[in-house]
C-alpha positions in Angstrom: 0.0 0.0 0.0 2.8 2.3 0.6 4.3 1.9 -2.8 0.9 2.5 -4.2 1.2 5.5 -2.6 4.5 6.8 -4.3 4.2 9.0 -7.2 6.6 7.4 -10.0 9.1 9.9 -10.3 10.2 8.5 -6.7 11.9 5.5 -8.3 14.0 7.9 -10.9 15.7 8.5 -7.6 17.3 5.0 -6.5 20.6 4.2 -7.4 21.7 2.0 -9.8 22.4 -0.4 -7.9 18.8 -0.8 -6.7 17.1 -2.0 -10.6 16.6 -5.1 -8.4 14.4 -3.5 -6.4 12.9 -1.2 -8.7 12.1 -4.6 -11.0 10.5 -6.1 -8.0 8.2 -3.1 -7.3 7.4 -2.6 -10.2 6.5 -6.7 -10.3 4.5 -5.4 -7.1 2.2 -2.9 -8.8 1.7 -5.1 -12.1 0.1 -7.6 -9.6 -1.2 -5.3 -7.0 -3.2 -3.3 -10.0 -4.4 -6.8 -11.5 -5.6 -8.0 -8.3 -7.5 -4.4 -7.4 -9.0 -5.1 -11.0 -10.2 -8.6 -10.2 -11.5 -7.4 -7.0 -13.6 -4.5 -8.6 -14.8 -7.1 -11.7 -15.7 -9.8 -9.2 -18.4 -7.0 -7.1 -19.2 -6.0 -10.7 -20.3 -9.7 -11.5 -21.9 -10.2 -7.8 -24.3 -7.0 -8.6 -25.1 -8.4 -11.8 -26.8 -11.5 -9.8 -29.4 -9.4 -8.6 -32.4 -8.5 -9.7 -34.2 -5.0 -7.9 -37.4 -5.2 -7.1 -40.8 -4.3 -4.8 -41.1 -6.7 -2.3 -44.5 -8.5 -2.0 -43.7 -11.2 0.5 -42.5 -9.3 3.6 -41.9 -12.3 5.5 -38.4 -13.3 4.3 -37.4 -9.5 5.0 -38.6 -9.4 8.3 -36.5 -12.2 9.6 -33.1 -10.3 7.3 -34.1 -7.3 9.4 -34.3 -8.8 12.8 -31.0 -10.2 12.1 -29.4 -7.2 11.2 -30.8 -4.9 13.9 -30.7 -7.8 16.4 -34.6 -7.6 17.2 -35.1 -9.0 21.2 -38.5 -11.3 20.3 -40.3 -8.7 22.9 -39.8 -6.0 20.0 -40.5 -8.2 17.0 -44.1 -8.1 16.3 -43.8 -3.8 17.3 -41.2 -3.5 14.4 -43.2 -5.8 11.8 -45.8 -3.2 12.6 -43.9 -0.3 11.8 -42.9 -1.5 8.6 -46.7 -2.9 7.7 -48.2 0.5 8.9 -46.1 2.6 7.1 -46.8 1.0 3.5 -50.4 2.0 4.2 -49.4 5.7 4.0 -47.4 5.1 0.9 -44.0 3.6 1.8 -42.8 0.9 0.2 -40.2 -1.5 0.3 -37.4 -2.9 -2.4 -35.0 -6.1 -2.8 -32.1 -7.3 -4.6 -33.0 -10.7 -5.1 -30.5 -13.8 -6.7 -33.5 -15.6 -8.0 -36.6 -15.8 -6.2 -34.0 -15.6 -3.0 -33.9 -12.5 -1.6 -31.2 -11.2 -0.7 -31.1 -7.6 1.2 -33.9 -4.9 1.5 -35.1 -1.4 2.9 -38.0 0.2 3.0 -38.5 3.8 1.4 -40.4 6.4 2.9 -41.6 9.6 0.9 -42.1 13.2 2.5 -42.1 16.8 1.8 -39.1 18.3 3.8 -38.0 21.7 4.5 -34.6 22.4 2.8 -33.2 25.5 3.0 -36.2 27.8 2.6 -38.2 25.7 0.6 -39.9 22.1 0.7 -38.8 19.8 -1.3 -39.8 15.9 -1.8 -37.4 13.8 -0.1 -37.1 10.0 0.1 -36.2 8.6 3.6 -34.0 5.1 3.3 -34.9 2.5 6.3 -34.8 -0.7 7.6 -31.8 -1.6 5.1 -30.8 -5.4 5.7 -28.6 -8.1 4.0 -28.9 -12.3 4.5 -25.7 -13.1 6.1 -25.1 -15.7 3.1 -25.2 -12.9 0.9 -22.5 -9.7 2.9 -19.9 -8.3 0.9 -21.4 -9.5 -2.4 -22.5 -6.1 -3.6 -25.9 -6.1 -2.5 -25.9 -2.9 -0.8 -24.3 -1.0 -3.3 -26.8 -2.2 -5.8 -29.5 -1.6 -3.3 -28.3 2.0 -3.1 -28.3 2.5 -6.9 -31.7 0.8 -7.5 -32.8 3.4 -4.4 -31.0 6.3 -5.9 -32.8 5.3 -9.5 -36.6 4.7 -7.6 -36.3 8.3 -5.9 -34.9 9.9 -9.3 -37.8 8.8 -10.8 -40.6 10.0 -8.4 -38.7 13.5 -8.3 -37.2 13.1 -5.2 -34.6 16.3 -5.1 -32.6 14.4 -1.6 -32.4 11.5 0.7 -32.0 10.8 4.0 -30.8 7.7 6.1 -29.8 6.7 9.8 -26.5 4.8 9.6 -25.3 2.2 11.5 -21.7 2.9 10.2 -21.2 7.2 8.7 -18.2 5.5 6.3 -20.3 3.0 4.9 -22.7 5.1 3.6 -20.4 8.0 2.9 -18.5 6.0 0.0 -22.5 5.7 -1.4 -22.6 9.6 -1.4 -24.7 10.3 2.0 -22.9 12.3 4.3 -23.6 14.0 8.0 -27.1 16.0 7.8 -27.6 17.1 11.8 -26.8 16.9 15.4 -29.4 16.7 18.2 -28.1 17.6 21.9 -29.8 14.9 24.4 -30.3 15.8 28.3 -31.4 13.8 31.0 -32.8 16.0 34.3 -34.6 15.6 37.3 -38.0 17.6 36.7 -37.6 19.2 40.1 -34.8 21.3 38.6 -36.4 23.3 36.5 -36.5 27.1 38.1 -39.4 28.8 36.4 -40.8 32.5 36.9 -44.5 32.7 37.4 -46.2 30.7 34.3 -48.8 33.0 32.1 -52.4 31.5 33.4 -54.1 32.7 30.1 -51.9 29.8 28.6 -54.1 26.7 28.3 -52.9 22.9 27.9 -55.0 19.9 26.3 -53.9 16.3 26.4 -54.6 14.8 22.9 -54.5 10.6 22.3 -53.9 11.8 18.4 -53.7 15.3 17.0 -56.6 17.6 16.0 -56.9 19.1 12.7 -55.9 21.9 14.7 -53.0 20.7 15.7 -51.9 19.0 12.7 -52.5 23.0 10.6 -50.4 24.4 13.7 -47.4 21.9 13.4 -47.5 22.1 9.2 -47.3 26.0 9.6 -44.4 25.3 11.9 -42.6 23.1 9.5 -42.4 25.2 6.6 -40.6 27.6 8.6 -38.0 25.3 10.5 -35.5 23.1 10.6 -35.7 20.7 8.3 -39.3 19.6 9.4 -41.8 17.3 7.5 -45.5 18.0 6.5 -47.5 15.5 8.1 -51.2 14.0 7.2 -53.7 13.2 9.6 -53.0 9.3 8.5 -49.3 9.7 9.0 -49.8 10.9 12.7 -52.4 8.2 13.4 -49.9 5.6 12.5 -47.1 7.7 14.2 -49.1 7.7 17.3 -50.8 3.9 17.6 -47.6 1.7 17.2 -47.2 0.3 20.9 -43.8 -1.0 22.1 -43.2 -3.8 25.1 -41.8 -0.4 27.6 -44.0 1.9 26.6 -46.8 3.4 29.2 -48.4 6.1 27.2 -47.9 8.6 24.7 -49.6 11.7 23.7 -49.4 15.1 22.0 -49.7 18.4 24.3 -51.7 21.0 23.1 -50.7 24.6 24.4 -53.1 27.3 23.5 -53.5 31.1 24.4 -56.8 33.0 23.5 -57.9 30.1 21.3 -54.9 29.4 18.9 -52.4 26.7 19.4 -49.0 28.5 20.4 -47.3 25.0 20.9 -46.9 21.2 20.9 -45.2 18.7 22.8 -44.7 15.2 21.9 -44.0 13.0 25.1 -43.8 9.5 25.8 -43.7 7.7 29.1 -41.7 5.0 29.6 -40.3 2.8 32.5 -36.6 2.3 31.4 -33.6 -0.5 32.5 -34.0 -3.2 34.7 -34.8 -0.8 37.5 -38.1 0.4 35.5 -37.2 3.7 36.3 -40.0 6.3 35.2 -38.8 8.4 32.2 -40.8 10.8 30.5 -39.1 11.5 26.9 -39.6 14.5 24.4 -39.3 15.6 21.6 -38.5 19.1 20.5 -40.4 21.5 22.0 -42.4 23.1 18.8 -43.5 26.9 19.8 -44.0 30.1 18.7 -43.3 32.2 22.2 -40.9 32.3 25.0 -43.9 32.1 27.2 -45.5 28.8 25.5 -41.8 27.0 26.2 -41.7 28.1 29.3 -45.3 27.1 30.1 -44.8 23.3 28.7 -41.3 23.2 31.1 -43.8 23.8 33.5 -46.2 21.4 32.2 -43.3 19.0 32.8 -42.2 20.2 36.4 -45.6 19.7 37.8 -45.1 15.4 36.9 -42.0 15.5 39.8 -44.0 13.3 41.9 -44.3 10.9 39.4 -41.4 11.5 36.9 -37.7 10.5 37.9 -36.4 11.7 35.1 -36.6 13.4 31.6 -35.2 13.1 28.8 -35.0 16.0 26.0 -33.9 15.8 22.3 -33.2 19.2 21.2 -32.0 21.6 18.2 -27.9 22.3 18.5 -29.5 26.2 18.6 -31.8 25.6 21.9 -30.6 26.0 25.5 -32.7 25.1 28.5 -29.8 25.9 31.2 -31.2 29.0 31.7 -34.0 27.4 33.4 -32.1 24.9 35.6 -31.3 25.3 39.4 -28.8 23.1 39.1 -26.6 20.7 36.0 -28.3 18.2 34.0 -27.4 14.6 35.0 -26.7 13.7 31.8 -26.1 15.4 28.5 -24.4 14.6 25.3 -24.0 15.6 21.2 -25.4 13.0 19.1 -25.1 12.4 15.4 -27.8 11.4 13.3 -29.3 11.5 10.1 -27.3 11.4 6.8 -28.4 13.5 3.8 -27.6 12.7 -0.3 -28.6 14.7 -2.9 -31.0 12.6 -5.8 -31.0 15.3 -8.3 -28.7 18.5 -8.3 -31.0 19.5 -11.0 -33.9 19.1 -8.9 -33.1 21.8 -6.9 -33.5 24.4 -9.4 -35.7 27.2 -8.0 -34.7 26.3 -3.8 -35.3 29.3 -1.5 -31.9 29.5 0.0 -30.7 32.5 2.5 -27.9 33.5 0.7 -25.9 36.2 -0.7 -25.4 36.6 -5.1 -22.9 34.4 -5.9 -21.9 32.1 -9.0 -19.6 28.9 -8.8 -18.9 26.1 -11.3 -18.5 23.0 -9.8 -17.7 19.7 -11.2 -19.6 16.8 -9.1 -18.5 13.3 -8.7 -21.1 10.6 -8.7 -20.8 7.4 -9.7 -23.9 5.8 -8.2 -26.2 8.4 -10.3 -24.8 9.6 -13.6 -27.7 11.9 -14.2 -25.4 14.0 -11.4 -22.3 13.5 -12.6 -20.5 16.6 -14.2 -20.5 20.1 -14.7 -23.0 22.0 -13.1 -23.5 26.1 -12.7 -24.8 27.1 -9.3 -25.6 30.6 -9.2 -27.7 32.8 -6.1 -29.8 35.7 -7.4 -31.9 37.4 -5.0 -32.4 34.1 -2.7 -33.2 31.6 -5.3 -30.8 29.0 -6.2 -30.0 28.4 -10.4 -28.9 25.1 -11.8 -27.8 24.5 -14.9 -25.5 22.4 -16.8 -22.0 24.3 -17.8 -18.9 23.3 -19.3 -16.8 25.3 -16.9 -15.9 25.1 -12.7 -14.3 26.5 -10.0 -14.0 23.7 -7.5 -14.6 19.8 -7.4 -15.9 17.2 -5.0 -17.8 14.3 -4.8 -21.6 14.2 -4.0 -21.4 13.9 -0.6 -19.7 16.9 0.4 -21.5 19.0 -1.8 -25.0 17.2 0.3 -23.8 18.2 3.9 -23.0 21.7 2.5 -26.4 22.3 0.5 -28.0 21.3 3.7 -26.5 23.8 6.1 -24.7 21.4 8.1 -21.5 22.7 6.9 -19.9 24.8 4.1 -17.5 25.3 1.4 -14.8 26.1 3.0 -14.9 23.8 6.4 -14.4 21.3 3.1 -12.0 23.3 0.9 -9.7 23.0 4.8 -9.3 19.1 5.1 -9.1 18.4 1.6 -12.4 17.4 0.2 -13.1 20.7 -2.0 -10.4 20.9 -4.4 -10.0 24.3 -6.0 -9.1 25.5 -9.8 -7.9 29.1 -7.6 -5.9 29.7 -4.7 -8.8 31.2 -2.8 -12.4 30.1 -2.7 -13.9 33.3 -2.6 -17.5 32.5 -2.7 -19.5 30.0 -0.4 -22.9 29.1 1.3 -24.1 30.5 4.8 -24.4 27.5 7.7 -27.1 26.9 9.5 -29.0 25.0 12.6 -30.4 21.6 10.5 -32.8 18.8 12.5 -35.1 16.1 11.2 -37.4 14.6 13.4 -39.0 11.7 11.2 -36.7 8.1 12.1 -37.2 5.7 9.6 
C-alpha cells in the first residue's frame, strides 16, 4: 500500500544499484493493480446476480431485518408493525433478489421536507438489511443504486438515512445531515418565573386538525421539518412498544390558537423500570409557550424521575435549571444525499449573489455526474449544466454543504473541495439543520 502511494518519479531517484528493487516493485504494482482489477470485476459480476425489485412477501425480509438490527423477540411483532403500517401511508419497500432468494432490502419512505427555505420531496431510506449468506457480495451497493434510480424517478430532489456505520454510507454519497443535543434531568430542577395563566394545555391521544394545521405551519418555517397527514400521525401515534406506558401530544393554547406542541412519551426504562418521561423538541411560537410546557413537565415530579430532552444544536434550556443536567451529550444522526442536483433548481436559499462552477463526482447516479452552474440571485438557487468550474468534490460533500450542516470552506480545509484558484472566494451560509421523522 505504501508503494501505491509513491508517485513514480520517486523510483528515478534509486541508485543504480537498486534495478533489483525497482524490478520487483514494479512486479508489485503489475500484480497489485491486476488483483485491485479482479476485486472491482468480481463486485461488478456479484451486482449483476441481482435483480431490484418491490417486495410483495415481507416475510423473508422481516427475519433479514431482525437479524441485522438484532430484534429482542419482545420488539419483534412492534417492528413488523412499523414496517406494515407505514406502507399504508405510501411507503414501500425494495429487494435485490438472486432468483426468487432475496437477498437484502429497505423500505422507502416519501415526504415533503424543509430544505433551505423551501420544501422539497425527499425519500427517507430504512430498515436496510442483508442475508448473512449474501454480505460483501455487492448487494448494498446495488440496493443504493436501485434506491437512488426509484427516488430519481418520483422527483425526489434528496435523501436521508440513519447509519449504523457514517463510512459506509459516505462512499454511497450520504454524508452528516444534523446533530441533536440529548439531556437527561430531574424535573424538580427546573426554576421557572411565574407561568402565564391565560396559557391553556390539552392532552390529545392523536392530534386535532388543529394541531396538525399548527405543526404544518411550523414546519415550513423550521429546521428541516416534514409535512405531516392526519393518516401519518395516526400511524405515528398507535404503534405500541413492550416499555411503553403512554404517549400523547400536548396542546398549548393562548386565547384560542395553538402556540405550541409537545410530543412525550412515558416509559419505565432498565432493569430498575425507572419512570422516564421522553420528548421531543419542543415546537412553539413564544418564550412564554416554552416556558409554560417546562412547566407542564415540572408539575409530573411526583411521578417522573427523570426526563429526557432531544433538542436543536441552537436551543438551550440551562437558563432554566437550578442546578446541571445529569446527563447530556451531542449526538449524530441523520445522513443527507442529494438525488438530483437539477432538482433543486428554483430552492429558496438564505444566501448572498454568488456564481460557482462546480464539477460533481457521482458514480452511483450519472444523471449527477459533471458540470453544473450554481448561481444565487436574489435568494433563489439556479442550476444549470455548464462546461466550466471553479472547485470539485464528490456528491457527498456537496449534500452536507447544501444542507447547512456545513460549508464550502470547512471542506475546501481538510481536503475534500479541491480548488481550480488559490482562494475560494464565494460559499454558502451555515445553519441550525434537525429532522425529526426516524425511519
Amino acid at each position: 500500500q505504501l508503494y501505491l502511494a509513491l508517485p513514480a518519479k520517486c523510483f528515478l531517484f534509486l541508485p543504480d544499484s537498486s534495478d533489483t528493487v525497482v524490478m520487483e516493485l514494479e512486479l508489485f504494482l503489475m500484480r497489485s493493480i491486476m488483483y485491485n482489477s479482479l476485486a472491482d470485476n468480481w463486485i461488478q459480476e456479484c451486482e449483476h446476480m441481482f435483480d431490484y425489485r418491490k417486495i410483495a412477501d415481507l416475510e423473508p425480509f422481516h427475519k433479514i431485518a431482525e437479524f441485522s438490527f438484532s430484534v429482542d423477540e419482545r420488539y419483534r411483532s412492534s417492528v413488523r408493525n412499523t414496517v406494515r403500517n407505514s406502507l399504508t401511508i405510501g411507503s414501500e419497500v425494495w429487494g435485490a433478489y438472486d432468483n426468487s432468494t432475496l437477498a437484502a432490502g429497505y423500505v422507502l419512505d416519501e415526504y415533503t421536507m424543509r430544505f433551505r427555505n423551501s420544501m422539497v420531496k425527499m425519500g427517507g431510506i430504512g430498515f436496510v438489511c442483508t442475508r448473512i449468506d449474501y454480505r460483501g457480495k455487492g448487494a448494498v451497493k446495488f440496493l443504493m443504486k436501485g434506491s437512488l434510480k426509484t427516488m430519481h424517478e418520483k422527483g425526489h430532489a434528496v435523501s436521508v438515512l440513519y447509519p449504523f456505520n457514517q463510512s459506509f454510507y459516505r462512499k454511497y454519497g450520504w454524508e452528516q445531515f444534523y446533530r441533536v443535543r440529548k439531556i437527561k434531568l430531574s424535573p424538580e430542577h427546573f426554576k421557572l418565573p411565574e407561568s402565564d395563566d391565560s396559557i391553556t394545555t390539552e392532552l390529545l391521544d392523536h392530534p386535532d386538525q388543529e394541531t396538525i394545521s399548527f405543526y404544518n405551519d411550523y414546519a415550513r418555517r423550521h429546521y428541516n421539518y416534514c409535512l405531516r397527514t392526519m393518516d401519518y400521525w395516526n400511524m405515528f401515534m398507535s404503534n405500541p412498544w413492550p416499555d411503553l406506558i403512554a404517549r400523547y401530544i400536548v396542546k398549548f393554547s393562548e386565547k384560542g390558537k395553538v402556540i405550541g406542541l409537545m410530543d412525550l412519551s412515558y416509559v419505565k426504562e432498565g432493569k430498575e423500570r425507572k419512570s422516564v418521561l421522553s420528548i421531543r423538541p419542543l415546537i412553539y411560537e413564544t418564550e412564554e409557550a416554552r416556558r409554560s410546557m417546562l412547566a407542564f413537565v415540572k408539575r409530573l415530579s411526583q411521578q417522573i424521575e427523570e426526563v429526557a430532552f432531544m433538542t436543536p444544536m441552537d436551543e438551550e434550556l440551562w437558563p432554566y435549571l437550578s442546578d446541571r443536567p445529569k446527563e447530556q451529550t451531542i449526538d449524530d444522526f441523520g445522513m443527507i444525499r442529494v438525488v438530483s442536483v437539477e432538482q433543486l433548481d428554483g430552492l429558496a436559499i438564505g444566501a448572498p449573489d454568488l456564481e460557482l462552477g462546480i464539477k460533481l463526482n457521482d458514480s452511483l447516479a450519472p444523471w449527477n455526474d459533471g458540470i453544473f452552474s450554481l448561481k444565487v440571485q436574489s435568494g433563489r438557487l439556479e442550476v444549470s449544466r455548464s462546461q466550466e468550474y471553479d472547485i470539485e468534490c464528490d456528491v457527498a460533500t456537496l449534500s452536507s454543504v447544501l444542507s447547512g450542516f456545513t460549508n464550502l470552506r470547512e471542506m475546501y480545509a481538510c481536503g475534500r473541495v479541491k480548488t481550480t484558484h488559490d482562494v475560494l472566494n464565494v460559499d454558502l451560509p451555515k445553519e441550525t439543520t434537525l429532522l425529526m421523522e426516524f425511519f
